[in-house]
VEXKOLMI-54978 format. One line per 10 residues: number of its first residue (from 1); their letters; for each residue y, z, x of C-alpha. Coordinates in pm, 1 decimal. Each point is the difference from the previous one (the first is absolute). Example, Ala and Ser with C-alpha at 12.3 -4.5 7.8 and 13.67 -1.06 7.14 Angstrom:
2
1	AS	-450.0:780.0:1230.0 | 344.0:-66.0:137.0;
! end
This chain:
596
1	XXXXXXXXXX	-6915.3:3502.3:-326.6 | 233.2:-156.8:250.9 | 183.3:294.4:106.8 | -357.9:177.7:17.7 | -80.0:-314.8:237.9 | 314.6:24.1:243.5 | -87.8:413.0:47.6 | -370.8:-80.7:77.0 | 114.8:-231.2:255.3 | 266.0:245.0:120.7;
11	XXXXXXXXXX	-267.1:281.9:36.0 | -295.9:-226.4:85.7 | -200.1:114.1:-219.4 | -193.0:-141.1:-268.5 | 128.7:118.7:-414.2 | -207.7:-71.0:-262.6 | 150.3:-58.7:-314.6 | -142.9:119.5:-347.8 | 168.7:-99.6:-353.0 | -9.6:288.1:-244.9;
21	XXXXXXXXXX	179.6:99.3:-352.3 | 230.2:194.5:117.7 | -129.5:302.1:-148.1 | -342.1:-60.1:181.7 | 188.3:-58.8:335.4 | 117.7:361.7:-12.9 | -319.6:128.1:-126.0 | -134.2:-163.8:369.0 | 230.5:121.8:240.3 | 27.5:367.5:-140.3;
31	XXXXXXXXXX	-385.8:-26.0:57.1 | 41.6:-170.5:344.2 | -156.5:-288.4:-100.8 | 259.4:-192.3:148.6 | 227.1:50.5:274.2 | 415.1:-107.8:-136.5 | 127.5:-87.1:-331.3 | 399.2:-130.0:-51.7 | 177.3:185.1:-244.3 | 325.2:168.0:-109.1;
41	XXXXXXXXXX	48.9:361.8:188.0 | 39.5:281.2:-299.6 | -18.3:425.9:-21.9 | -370.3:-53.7:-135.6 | -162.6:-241.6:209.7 | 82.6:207.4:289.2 | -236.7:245.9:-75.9 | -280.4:-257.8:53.4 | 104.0:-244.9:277.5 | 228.1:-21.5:314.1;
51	XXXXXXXXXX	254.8:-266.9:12.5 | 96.2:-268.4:283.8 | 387.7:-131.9:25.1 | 122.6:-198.2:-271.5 | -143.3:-382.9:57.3 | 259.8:-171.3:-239.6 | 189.8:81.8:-350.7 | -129.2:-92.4:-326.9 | 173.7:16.1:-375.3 | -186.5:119.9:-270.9;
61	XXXXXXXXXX	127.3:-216.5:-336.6 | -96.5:29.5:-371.0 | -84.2:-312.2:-200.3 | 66.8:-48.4:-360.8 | -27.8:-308.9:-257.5 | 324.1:-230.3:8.3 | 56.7:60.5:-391.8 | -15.6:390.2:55.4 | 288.2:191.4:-30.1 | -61.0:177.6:333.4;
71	XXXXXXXXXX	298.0:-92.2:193.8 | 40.8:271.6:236.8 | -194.0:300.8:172.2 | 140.8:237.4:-277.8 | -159.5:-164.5:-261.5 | -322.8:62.5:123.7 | -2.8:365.0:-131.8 | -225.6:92.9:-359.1 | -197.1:-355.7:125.8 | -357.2:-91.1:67.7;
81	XXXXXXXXXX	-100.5:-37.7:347.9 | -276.3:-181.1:147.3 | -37.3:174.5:412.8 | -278.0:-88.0:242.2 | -247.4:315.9:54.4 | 120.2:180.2:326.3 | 318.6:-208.0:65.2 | 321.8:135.3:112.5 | 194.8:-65.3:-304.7 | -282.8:301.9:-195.1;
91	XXXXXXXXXX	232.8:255.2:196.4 | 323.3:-168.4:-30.9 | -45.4:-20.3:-377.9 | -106.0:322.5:-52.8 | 265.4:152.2:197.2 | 319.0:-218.7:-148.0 | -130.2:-99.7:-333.2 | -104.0:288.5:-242.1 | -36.9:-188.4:-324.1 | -213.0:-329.3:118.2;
101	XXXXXXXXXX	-345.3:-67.2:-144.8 | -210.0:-137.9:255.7 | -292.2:-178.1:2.7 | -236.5:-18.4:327.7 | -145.0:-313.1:89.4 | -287.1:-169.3:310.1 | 297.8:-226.5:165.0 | 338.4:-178.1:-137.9 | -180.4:-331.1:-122.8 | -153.5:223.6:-276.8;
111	XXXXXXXXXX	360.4:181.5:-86.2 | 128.7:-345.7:-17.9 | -242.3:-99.5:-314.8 | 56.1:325.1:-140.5 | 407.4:-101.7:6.8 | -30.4:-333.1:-109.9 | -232.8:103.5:-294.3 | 276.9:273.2:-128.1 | -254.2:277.7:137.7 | 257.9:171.5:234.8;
121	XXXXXXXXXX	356.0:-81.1:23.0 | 67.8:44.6:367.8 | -236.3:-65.1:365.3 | 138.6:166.5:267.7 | -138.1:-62.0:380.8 | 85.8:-143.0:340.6 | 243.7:-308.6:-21.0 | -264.7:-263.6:206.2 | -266.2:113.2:-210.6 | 200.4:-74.6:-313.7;
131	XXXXXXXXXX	98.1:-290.6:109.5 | -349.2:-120.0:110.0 | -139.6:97.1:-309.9 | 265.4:-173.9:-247.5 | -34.2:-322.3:199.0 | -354.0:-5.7:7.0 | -40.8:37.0:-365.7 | 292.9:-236.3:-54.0 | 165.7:291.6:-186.6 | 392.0:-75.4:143.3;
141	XXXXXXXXXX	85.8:-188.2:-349.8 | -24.5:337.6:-202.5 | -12.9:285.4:281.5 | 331.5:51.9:162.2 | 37.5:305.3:313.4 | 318.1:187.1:-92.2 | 262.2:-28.4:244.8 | 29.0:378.4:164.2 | -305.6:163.3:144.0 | -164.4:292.8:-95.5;
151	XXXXXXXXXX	0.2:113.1:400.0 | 26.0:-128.9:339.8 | -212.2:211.8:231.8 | -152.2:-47.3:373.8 | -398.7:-121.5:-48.8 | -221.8:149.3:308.9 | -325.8:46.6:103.6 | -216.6:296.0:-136.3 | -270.6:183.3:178.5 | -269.3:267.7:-94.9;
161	XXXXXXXXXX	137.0:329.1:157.5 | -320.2:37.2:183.9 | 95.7:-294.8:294.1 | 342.9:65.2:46.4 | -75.7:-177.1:356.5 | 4.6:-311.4:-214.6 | 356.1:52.8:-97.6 | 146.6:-10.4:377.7 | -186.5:-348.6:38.5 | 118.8:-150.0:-275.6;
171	XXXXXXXXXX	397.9:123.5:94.2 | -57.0:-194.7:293.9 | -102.0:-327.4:-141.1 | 254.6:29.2:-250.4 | 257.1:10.6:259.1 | -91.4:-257.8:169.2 | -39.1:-208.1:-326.4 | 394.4:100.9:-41.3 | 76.7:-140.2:306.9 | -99.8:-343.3:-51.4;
181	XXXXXXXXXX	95.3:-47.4:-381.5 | -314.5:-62.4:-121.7 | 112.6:143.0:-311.1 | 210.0:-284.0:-94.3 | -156.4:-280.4:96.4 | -282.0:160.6:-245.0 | 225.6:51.0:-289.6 | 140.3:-368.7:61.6 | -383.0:-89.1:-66.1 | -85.4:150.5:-284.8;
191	XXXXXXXXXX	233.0:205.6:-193.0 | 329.3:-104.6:-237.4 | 151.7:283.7:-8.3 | 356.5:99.0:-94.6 | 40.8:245.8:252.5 | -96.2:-32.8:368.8 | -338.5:189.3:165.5 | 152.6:144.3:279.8 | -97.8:322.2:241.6 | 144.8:289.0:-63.7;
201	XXXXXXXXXX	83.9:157.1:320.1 | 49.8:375.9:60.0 | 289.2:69.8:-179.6 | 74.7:355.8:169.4 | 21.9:-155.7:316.6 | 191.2:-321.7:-103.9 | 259.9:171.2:-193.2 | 71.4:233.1:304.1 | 29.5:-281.2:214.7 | 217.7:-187.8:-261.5;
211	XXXXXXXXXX	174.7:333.0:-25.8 | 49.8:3.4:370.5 | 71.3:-358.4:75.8 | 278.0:49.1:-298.5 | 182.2:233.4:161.6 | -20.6:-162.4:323.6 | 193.0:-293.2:-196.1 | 243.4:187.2:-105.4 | 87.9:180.6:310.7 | 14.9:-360.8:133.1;
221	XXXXXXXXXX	217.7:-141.3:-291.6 | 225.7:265.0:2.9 | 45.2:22.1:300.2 | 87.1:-424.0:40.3 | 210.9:80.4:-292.0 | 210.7:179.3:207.3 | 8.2:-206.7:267.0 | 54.5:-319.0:-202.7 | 299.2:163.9:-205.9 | 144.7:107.1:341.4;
231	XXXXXXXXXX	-49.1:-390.0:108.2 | 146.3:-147.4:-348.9 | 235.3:188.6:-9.9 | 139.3:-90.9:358.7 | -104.8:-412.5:-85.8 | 187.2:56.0:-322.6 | 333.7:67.4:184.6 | -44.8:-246.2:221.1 | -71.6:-269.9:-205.8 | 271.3:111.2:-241.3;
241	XXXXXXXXXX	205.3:-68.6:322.1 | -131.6:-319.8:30.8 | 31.3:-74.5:-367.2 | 375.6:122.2:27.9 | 64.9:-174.5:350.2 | -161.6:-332.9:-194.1 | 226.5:-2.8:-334.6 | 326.0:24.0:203.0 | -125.5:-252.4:262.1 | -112.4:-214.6:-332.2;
251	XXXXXXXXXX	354.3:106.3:-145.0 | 173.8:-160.7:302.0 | -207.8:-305.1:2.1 | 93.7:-49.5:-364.0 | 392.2:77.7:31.8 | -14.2:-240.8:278.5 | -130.2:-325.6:-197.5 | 300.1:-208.6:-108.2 | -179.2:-105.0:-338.9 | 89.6:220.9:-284.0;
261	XXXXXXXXXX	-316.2:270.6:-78.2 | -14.1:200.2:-292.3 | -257.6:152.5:-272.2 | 37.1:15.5:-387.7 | -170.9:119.3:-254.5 | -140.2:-164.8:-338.7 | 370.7:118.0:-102.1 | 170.9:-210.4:261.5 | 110.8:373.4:120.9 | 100.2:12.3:349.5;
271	XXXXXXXXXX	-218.0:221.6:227.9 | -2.8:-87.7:346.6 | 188.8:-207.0:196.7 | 75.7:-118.2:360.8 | 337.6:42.8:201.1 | 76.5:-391.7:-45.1 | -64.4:28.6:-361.2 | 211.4:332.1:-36.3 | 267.1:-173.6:180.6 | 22.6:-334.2:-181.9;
281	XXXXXXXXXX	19.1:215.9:-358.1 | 246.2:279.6:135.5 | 254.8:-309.9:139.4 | 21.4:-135.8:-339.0 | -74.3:323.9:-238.1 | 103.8:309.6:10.7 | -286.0:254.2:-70.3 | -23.0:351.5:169.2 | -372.1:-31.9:5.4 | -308.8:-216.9:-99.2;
291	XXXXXXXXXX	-164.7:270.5:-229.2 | -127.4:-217.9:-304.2 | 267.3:-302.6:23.3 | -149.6:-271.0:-198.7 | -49.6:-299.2:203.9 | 211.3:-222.8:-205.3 | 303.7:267.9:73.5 | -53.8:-14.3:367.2 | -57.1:-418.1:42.2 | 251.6:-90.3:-354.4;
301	XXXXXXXXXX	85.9:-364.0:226.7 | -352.7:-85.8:-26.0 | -53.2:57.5:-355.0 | 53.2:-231.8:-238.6 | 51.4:276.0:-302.7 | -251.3:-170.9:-176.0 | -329.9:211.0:14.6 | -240.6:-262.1:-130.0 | 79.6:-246.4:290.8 | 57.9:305.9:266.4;
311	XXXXXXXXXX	-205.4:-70.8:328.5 | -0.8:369.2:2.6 | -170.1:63.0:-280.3 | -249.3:-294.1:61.8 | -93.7:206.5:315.2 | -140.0:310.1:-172.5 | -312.3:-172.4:-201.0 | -52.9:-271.5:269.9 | 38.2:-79.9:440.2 | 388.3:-211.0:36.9;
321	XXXXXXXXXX	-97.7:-225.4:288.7 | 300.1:-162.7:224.6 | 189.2:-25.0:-272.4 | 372.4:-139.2:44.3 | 377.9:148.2:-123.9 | 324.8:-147.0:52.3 | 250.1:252.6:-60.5 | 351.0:-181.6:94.6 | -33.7:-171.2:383.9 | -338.3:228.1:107.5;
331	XXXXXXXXXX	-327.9:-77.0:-85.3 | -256.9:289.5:-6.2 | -382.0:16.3:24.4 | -201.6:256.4:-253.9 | -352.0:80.8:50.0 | -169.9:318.7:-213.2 | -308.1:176.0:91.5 | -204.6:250.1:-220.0 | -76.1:340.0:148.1 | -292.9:209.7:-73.7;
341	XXXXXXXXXX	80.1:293.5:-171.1 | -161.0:190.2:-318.2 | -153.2:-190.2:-281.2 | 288.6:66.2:-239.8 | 309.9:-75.8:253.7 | 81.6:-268.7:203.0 | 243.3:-61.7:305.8 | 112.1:-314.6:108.5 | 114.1:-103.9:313.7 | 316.3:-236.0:9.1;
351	XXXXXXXXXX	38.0:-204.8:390.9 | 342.8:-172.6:-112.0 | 120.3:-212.6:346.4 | 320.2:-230.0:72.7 | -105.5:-310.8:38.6 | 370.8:-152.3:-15.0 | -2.7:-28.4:405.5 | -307.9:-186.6:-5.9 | 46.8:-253.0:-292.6 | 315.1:-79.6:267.0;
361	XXXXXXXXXX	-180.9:-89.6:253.1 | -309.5:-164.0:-192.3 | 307.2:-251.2:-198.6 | 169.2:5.2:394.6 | -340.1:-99.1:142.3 | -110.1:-269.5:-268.5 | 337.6:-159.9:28.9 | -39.7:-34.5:392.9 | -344.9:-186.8:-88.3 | 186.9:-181.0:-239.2;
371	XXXXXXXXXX	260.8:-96.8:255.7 | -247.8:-82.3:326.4 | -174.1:-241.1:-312.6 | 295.6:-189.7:-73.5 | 91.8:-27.7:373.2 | -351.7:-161.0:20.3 | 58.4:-213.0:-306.2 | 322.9:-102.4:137.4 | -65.9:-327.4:195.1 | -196.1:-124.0:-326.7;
381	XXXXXXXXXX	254.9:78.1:-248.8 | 258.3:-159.2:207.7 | -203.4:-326.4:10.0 | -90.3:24.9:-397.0 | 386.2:1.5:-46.3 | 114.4:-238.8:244.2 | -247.3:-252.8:-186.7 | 231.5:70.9:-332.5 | 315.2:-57.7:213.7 | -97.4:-290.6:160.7;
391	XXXXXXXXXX	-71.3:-159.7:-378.2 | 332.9:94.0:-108.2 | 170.5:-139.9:303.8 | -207.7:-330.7:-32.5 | 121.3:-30.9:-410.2 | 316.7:87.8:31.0 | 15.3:-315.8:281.6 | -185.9:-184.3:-264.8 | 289.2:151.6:-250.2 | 284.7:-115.8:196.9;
401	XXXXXXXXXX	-149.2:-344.7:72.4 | -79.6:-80.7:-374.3 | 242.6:185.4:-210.8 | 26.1:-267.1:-225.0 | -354.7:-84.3:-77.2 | -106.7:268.4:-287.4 | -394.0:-30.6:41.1 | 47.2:99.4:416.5 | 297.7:271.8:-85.6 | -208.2:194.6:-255.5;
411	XXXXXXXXXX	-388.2:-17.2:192.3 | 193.6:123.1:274.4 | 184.5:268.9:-148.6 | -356.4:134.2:-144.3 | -158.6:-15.5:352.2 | 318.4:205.9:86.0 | -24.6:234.1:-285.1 | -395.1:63.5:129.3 | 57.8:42.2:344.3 | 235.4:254.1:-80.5;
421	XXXXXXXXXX	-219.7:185.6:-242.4 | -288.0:-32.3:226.9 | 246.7:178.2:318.4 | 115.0:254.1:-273.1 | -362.8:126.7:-111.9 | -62.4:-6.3:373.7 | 251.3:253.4:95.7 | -50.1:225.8:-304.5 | -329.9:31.2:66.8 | 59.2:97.8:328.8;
431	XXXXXXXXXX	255.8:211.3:-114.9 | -246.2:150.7:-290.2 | -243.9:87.3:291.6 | 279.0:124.4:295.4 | 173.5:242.7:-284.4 | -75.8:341.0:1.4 | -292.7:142.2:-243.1 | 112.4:147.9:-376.5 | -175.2:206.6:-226.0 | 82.2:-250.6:-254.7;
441	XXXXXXXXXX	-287.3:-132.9:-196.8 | -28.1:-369.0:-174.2 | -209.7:-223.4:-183.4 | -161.0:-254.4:273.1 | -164.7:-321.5:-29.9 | -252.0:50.5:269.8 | -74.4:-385.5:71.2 | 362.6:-124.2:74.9 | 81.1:356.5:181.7 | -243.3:-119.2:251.2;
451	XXXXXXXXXX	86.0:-296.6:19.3 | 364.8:61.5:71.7 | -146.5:200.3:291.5 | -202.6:-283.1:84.5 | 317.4:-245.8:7.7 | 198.0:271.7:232.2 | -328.0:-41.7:270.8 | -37.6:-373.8:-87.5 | 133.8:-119.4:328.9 | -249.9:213.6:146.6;
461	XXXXXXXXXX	-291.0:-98.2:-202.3 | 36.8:-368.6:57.5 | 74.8:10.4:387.5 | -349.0:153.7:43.2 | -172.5:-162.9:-242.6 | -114.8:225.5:-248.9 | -91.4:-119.2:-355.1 | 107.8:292.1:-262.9 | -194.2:-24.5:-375.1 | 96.9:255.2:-256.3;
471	XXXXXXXXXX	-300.3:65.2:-291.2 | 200.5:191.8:-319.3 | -178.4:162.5:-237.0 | 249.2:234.8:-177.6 | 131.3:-58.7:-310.2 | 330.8:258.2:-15.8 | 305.2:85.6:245.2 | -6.9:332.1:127.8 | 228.6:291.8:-18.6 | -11.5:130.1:393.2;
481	XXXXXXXXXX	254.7:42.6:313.2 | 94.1:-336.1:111.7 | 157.5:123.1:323.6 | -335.8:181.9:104.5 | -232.4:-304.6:-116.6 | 201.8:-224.2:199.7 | -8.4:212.2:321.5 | -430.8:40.7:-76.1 | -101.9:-357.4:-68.2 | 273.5:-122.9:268.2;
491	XXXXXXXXXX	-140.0:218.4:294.0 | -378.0:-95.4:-97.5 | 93.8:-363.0:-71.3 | 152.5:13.4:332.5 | -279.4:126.9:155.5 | -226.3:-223.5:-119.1 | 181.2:-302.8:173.5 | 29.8:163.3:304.3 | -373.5:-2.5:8.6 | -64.8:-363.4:-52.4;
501	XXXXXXXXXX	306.8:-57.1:197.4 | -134.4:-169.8:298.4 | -250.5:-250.6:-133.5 | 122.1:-26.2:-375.3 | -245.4:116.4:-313.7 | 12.2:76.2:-354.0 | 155.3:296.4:-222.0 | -167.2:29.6:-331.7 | 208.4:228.7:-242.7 | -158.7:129.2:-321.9;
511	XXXXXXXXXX	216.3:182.1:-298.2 | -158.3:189.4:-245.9 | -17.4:260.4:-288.4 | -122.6:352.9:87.9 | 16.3:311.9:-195.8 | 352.1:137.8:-56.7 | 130.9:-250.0:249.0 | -104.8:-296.7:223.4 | -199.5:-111.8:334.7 | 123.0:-249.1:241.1;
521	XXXXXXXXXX	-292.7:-162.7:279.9 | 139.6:-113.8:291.1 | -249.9:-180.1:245.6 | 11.9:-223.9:294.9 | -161.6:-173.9:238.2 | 100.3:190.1:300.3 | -160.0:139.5:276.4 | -74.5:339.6:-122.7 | 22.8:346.3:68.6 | -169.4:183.2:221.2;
531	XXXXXXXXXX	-280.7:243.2:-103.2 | 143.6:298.8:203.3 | 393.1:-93.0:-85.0 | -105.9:26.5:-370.2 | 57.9:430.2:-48.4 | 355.5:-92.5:241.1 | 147.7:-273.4:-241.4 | 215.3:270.6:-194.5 | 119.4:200.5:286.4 | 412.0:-61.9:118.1;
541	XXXXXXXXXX	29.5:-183.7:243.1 | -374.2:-134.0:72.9 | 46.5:-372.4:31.1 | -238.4:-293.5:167.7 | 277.2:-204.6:-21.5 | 174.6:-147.4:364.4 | 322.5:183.8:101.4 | 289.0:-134.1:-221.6 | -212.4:-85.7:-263.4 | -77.7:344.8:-206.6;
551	XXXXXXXXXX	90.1:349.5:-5.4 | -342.9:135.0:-133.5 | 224.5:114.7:-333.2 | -51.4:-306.3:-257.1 | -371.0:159.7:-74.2 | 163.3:334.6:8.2 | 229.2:-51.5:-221.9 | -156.7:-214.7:-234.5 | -268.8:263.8:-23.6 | 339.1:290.7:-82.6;
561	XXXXXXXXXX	169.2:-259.8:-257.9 | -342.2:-18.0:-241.4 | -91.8:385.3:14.3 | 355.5:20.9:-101.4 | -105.9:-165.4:-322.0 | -312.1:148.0:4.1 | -185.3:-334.0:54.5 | -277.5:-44.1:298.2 | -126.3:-239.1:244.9 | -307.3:-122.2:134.1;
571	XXXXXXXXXX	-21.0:-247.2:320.8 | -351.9:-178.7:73.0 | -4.2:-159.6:339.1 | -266.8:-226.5:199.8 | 100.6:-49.3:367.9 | 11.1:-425.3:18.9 | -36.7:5.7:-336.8 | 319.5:106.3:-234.3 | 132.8:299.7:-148.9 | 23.0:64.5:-377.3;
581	XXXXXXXXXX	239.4:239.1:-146.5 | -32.8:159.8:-329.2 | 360.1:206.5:-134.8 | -20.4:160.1:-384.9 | 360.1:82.6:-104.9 | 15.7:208.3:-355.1 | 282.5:-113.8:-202.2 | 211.4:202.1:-226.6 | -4.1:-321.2:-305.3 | -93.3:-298.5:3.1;
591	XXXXXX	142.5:-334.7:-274.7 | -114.9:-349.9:-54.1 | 132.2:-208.5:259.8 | 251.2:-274.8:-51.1 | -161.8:-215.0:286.0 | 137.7:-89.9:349.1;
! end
């Protein structure tokens, strides 16, 4: 009715519609009762009617009961059929099915009760009717389509042969109904279909224009084939060029980097290597070649012959990162680096650097710090030990005057004794902090280690009035560098009174336990760091300090000494306020301490 609708308004004409059974609808328009019936083009209906171009495509299905044991077009053969008088599928049975009983009946609703009531055992007609049908009579719970259709075939317009006029006008409003896709947005209306109502075109002409436009394509394709193999073939050689001119430039660039490169395998088998690598092995091996030496052949000073502990063999399941070896007076510097290669191999790259040179100059470097300190510390140290002296000199007058009297003799050969004791911690702990850093490690008390520092910078403290307080909260003495501790907590210490150093203040030091290790606080009263000198506070030789006073290294190297035992820092500063600084060191062991 709705395609009907669009041509009347495409011609401008008026249709009237008339519903028939189908076999009645014939019956009118071989009579010329009526002017265009839609219906499947066939051999026999031709001798009645002319036909317009196809208006869209339509399926015609068979429907059986669900518990029938029709599965398939092929079973329908030797059944009973129930066909609509005059439809399409009379011919296409009779001319594909020779042994099918069929039974004619008014429309589909009435083959429908003749299936369900085990009168026939198959209805065959066009799929929307079917479907129309089966839902209307609320049949789809025991009436199932099968899955392939009978036939797919073009439905078109039929006219009596006696106004073949008619036919002409109706190719034209088809067309023009083609244009717009009135089709579809009909079908999207009404029907469910499994297969899409679409116009069938000319095919003739479309296939020669397909046919045409084809070899058009390929005259195009081949020929850009050519032209695009000529092109690749030219890019390929110069990009394998560039490839080649790359690798050796990448080769030199390699050879040229004083670390030691080289690649191994899950087998610590050599298989590359660069020139300082190559050179290092051949001066202390002799091999001809590095086809499949094992690494532990090539590098036998760094392994320890023990595979279980080998760093080498740590590297292949997991990243080494700045990982340190001593072998004799050089120190080197192995990093490891997984490569991407197939799922079942793996390459590994070893970066193995000389860091001897460098370890120098960092021990060369501290120990100037150290020095320019103890220059600084100088004047107070000399005053802490004249007071000493000048007890002993006043006792021993005391000695000499009353040598006789016992009580005077022995009080002043204690005072003596103390002074001295008090000069002698003064100078090793000077000493202790002016020596040159170890590797040695030792069980610390944490409380009187400070406090020895403390006592080295007491002149210092009490000239500009600054009031120290130490908070402990650790239980244990901990196994850690003493030399590097001293150098940290001196520099910071130091720091701290330099900071509070013209109008006095307070420095509030806090011990306590941490996770595999300990934290010591440090905060004053000072006046602060800037906001924009806070990212600077690490870098060499940045110092707010007056010429004479610093050398912008004590942060520095404080910050070097507790990476070297993998510890951290954290500094919190106010500008007017104070600065608090926060150091975790991890400790190797750790006992009950014996007290200070």
């Amino acid at each position: 009715m709705d395609y009907l609708h669009a041509l009347s308004l495409e011609l401008g004409v008026n249709i009237e519609t008339k519903p028939f059974v189908w076999a009645t609808a014939l019956e009118k328009l071989s009579e010329g009762e009526t002017d265009l019936c839609d219906m499947f083009e066939s051999p026999e209906r031709a001798k009645k009617y002319l036909f317009t171009k196809p208006i869209y495509n339509l399926r015609g299905t068979v429907a059986v009961l669900r518990n029938s044991n029709i599965n398939d077009l092929k079973d329908i053969e030797g059944k009973k059929i129930a066909l609509q008088k005059g439809d399409y599928t009379n011919e296409y049975f009779n001319q594909n099915y020779k042994d099918v009983k069929i039974v004619f009946v008014n429309d589909l609703s009435e083959a429908l009760n003749l299936l369900i009531n085990n009168k026939v055992e198959v209805v065959a007609g066009d799929e929307p009717v079917l479907l129309y049908f089966i839902n209307k009579m609320k049949l789809s719970g025991y009436v199932e389509i099968l899955e392939t259709p009978l036939y797919e075939k073009p439905v078109v317009f039929a006219v009596p042969k006696s106004n073949p006029e008619l036919v002409f006008i109706l190719n034209k409003g088809i067309e023009k109904i083609n244009q717009k896709n009135v089709l579809e947005k009909i079908q999207q209306k009404w029907f469910g279909l499994s297969t899409t109502i679409i116009i069938r075109k000319d095919l003739n002409s479309r296939l020669k224009n397909y046919i045409l436009l084809l070899i058009l394509f390929f005259a195009i394709i081949v020929s850009f084939l050519g032209l695009l193999n000529y092109s690749l073939k030219k890019e390929v050689e110069i990009r394998t060029k560039e490839i080649e001119d790359g690798k050796n430039q990448l080769k030199t660039i390699i050879d040229g980097i004083e670390q030691m490169l080289f690649v191994v395998d899950e087998d610590l088998s050599i298989k590359e290597g660069n020139k300082r690598f190559k050179e290092y092995v051949l001066s202390n091996f002799s091999f001809s070649n590095f086809d499949n030496i094992k690494l532990c052949d090539a590098l036998s000073l760094f392994c320890k012959k023990n595979c279980d502990s080998c760093i080498f063999m740590a590297a292949i399941n997991e990243p080494v990162k700045n990982h340190e070896i001593k072998i004799g007076d050089y120190i080197y510097l192995l990093n490891t680096y997984f490569l991407k290669e197939n799922l079942d191999k793996k390459k590994i790259l070893f970066i193995i650097d000389d860091i001897t040179l460098r370890r120098l100059n960092e021990i060369q470097l501290l120990q100037a710090n150290k020095m320019m300190a103890v220059g600084q510390l100088a004047a107070g140290v000399a005053h802490e030990i004249r007071n000493p002296l000048g007890i002993i000199r006043t006792y021993s007058y005391i000695l000499e005057q009353s040598i006789f009297n016992k009580e005077i003799f022995e009080k002043a050969l204690e005072e003596i004794n103390k002074a001295v004791q008090r000069a002698d911690r003064i100078v090793n702990n000077l000493l202790n902090f002016s020596r040159i850093s170890g590797e040695n490690y030792e069980f610390v008390n944490l409380e009187k280690f400070i406090r020895d520092i403390l006592e080295v910078l007491y002149t210092y403290i009490k000239r500009n009035n600054i009031n120290v307080e130490i908070t402990n909260e650790t239980k244990h003495d901990y196994l850690t560098n003493p030399d590097s501790l001293n150098h940290i907590l001196t520099n910071i210490i130091k720091n701290a009174l330099d900071a509070m150093s013209d109008k006095g203040g307070k420095i509030s030091i806090a011990i306590k336990e941490a996770d595999n290790g300990f934290k010591v606080y440090v905060k004053d009263t000072g006046k602060g760091i800037k906001k924009e000198h806070m990212e600077h506070i690490f870098n060499p030789f940045f110092t707010t300090k007056s010429p004479g006073k610093g050398t912008g290294l004590g942060l520095f190297i404080t910050y070097t000494e507790i990476k070297k035992l993998n510890g951290s820092i954290n500094i919190k500063s106010e500008e007017n306020i104070g600065t608090e600084v926060e150091i975790f060191i991890p400790a190797k062991g750790r006992e009950i301490k014996n007290g200070i």
